[in-house]
C-alpha positions in Angstrom: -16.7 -20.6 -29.7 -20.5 -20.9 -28.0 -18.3 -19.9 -24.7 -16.5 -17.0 -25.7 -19.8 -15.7 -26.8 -21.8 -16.4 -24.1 -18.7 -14.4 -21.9 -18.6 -12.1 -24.6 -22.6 -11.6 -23.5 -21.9 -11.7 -20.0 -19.3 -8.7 -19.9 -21.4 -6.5 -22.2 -24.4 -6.8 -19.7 -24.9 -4.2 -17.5 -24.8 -5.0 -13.9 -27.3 -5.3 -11.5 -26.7 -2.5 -8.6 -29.1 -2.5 -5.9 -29.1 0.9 -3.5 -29.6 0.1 0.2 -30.2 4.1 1.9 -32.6 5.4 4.2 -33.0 8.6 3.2 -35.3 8.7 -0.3 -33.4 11.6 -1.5 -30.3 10.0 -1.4 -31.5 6.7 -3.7 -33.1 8.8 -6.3 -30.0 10.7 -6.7 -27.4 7.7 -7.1 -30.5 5.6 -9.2 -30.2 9.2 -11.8 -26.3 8.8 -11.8 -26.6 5.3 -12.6 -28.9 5.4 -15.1 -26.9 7.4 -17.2 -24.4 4.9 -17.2 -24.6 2.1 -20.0 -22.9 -0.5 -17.9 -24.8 -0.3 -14.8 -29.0 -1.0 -14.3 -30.3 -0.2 -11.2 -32.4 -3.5 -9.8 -33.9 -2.2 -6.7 -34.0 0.1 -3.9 -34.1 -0.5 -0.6 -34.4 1.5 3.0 -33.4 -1.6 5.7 -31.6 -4.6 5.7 -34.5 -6.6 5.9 -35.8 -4.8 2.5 -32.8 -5.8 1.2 -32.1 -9.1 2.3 -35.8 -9.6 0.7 -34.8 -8.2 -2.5 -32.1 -10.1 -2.9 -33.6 -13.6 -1.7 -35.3 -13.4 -5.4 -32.7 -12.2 -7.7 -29.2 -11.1 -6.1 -27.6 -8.2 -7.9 -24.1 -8.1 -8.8 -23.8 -5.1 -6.1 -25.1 -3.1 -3.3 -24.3 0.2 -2.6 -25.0 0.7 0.8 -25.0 3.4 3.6 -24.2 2.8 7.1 -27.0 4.2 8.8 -30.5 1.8 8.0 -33.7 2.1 9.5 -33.7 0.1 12.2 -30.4 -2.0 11.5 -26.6 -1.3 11.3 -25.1 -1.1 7.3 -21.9 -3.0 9.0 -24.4 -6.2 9.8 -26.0 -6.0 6.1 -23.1 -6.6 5.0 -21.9 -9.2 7.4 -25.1 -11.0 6.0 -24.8 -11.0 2.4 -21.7 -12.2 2.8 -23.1 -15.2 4.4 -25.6 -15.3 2.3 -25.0 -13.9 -1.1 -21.1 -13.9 -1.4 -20.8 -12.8 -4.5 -21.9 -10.2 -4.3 -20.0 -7.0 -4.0 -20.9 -4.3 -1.9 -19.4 -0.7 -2.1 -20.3 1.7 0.7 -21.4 5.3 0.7 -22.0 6.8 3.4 -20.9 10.3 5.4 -19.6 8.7 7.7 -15.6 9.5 8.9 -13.9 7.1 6.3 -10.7 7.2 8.3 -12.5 5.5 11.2 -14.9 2.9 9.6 -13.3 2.1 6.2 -11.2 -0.7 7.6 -14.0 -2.5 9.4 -16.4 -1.8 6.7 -13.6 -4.0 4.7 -13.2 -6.7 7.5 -16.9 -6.9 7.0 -16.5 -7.8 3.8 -17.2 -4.8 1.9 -14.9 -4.5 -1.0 -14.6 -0.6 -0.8 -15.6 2.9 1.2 -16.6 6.0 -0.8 -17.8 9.4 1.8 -20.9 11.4 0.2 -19.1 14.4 -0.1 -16.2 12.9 -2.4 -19.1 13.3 -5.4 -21.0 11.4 -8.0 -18.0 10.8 -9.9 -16.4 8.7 -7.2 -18.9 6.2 -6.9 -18.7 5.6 -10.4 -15.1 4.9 -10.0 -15.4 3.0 -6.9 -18.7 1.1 -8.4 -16.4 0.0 -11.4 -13.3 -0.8 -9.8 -15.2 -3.1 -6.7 -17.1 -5.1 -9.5 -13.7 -5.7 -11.4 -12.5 -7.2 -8.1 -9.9 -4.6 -6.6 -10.4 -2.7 -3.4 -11.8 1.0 -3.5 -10.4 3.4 -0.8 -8.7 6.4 -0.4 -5.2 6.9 -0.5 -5.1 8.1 3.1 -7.2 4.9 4.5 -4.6 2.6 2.2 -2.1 4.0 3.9 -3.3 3.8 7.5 -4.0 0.0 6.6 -0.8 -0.7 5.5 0.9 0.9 8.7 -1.1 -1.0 10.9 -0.2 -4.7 8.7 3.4 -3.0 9.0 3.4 -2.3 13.0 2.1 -6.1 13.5 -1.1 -7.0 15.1 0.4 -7.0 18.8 0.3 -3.3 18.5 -1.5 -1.4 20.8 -4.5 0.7 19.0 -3.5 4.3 18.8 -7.5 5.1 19.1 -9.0 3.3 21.9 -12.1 2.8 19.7 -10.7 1.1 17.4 -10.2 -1.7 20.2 -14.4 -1.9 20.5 -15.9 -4.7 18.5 -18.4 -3.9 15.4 -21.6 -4.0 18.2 -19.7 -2.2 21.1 -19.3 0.7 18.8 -23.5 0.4 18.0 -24.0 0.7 22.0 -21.8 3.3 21.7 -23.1 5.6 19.5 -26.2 5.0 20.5 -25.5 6.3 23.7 -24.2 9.2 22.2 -27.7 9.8 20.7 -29.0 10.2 24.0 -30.9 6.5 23.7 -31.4 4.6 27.0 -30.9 0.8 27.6 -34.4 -0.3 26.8 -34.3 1.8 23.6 -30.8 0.8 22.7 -31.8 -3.3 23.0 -35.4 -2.2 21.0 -33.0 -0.8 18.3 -30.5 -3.7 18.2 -32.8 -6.3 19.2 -30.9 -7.6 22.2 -31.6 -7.9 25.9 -31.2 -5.0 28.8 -28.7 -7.0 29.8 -26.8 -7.7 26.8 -26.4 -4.0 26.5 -25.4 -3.6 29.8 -22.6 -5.7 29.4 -21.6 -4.2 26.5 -21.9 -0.8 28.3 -18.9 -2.4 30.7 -16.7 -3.9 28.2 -17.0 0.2 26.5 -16.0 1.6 29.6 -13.3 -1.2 30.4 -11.8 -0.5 26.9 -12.2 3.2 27.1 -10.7 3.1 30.8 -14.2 5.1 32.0 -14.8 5.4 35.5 -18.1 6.0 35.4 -21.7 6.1 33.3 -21.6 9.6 33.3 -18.0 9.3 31.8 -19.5 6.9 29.2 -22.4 9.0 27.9 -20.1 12.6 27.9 -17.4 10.4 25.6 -20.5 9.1 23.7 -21.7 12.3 22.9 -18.7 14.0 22.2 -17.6 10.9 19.7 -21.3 11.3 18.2 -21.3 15.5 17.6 -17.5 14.8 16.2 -18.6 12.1 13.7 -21.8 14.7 12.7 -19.0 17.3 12.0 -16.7 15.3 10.0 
């Protein structure tokens, strides 16, 4: 009996959401949409990674909502590093970011679903619930393009070359595209010159670029493409 109450307790708390977004704006808005809801309690706010990662070093939340884009670090390494270090917690992202490009490594990050800013406040509500009751939250189009890939087999050929960049070729990359240089791109990531410029090679290898003026034209159109989306 003292267990079934103490899960009874348990299930009527609300949970713990922490909001990981750079933009101010942005985190007031989803903490108001939260805080209308009787089953969620916002925890904390945070504008990095490392704000994060601090946050949750004292009292992990039952999940993050986080956006892509951080000041000064990548939303796809966040959540590579709760995962290590907080697994169970779940982590939704919202971002504006294409969906139909970074959904599916946002899950093999270990995101447990993908909601796009524009899809509204009622999505993340639905995508906040359905993530902390343990199922996956993505669109209909992104399920499918999963499941065609698991169907095709793994030995497939990517029909977009990007897809064939790893999680930090694709951080060169659009970095490039935002008109950074080498020095500035390894400030940002926190690598070496040369680390990026090896990245730089394995981008044009895999994009079949001649050239680094091929590389930074394909970066930029990629980048003003994403910004339009």
């Amino acid at each position: 009996m003292i267990e079934k109450t103490a899960a009874a307790a348990q299930r009527a708390r609300p949970k713990r959401i922490l909001i990981v977004d750079d933009h101010p704006l942005v985190r007031q808005g989803i903490r108001m949409l939260l805080s209308g809801q009787d089953d969620f309690e916002v925890c904390g706010e945070a504008a990095s990674a490392h704000e994060a990662l601090e946050l949750m070093r004292h009292e992990p939340p039952d999940a993050a909502i986080v956006d892509l884009t951080l000041k000064e670090s990548s939303g796809l390494d966040l959540i590579k590093d709760i995962q290590i270090r907080h697994p169970h917690v779940v982590v939704l992202v919202v971002s504006m970011r294409d969906e139909g490009f970074y959904a599916e490594r946002v899950l093999r990050a270990g995101a447990r679903g993908y909601v796009t800013k524009e899809e509204g406040p009622d999505e993340i509500l639905r995508g906040l619930r359905r993530v902390l009751a343990g199922q996956v939250h993505v669109s209909d189009r992104v399920a499918s393009k999963v499941m065609q890939k698991i169907i095709a087999g793994a030995g497939e050929p990517a029909a977009n070359l990007l897809d064939s960049l790893t999680d930090r070729e694709l951080q060169v990359f659009e970095l490039i595209g935002n008109g950074l240089p080498t020095r500035e791109i390894a400030r940002e990531l926190h690598i070496s010159t040369k680390t990026v410029d090896s990245h730089r090679e394995h981008i044009k290898e895999k994009l079949h670029l001649a050239s680094a003026s091929e590389l930074l034209r394909h970066a930029i159109q990629w980048v003003q493409c994403q910004k339009k989306v």
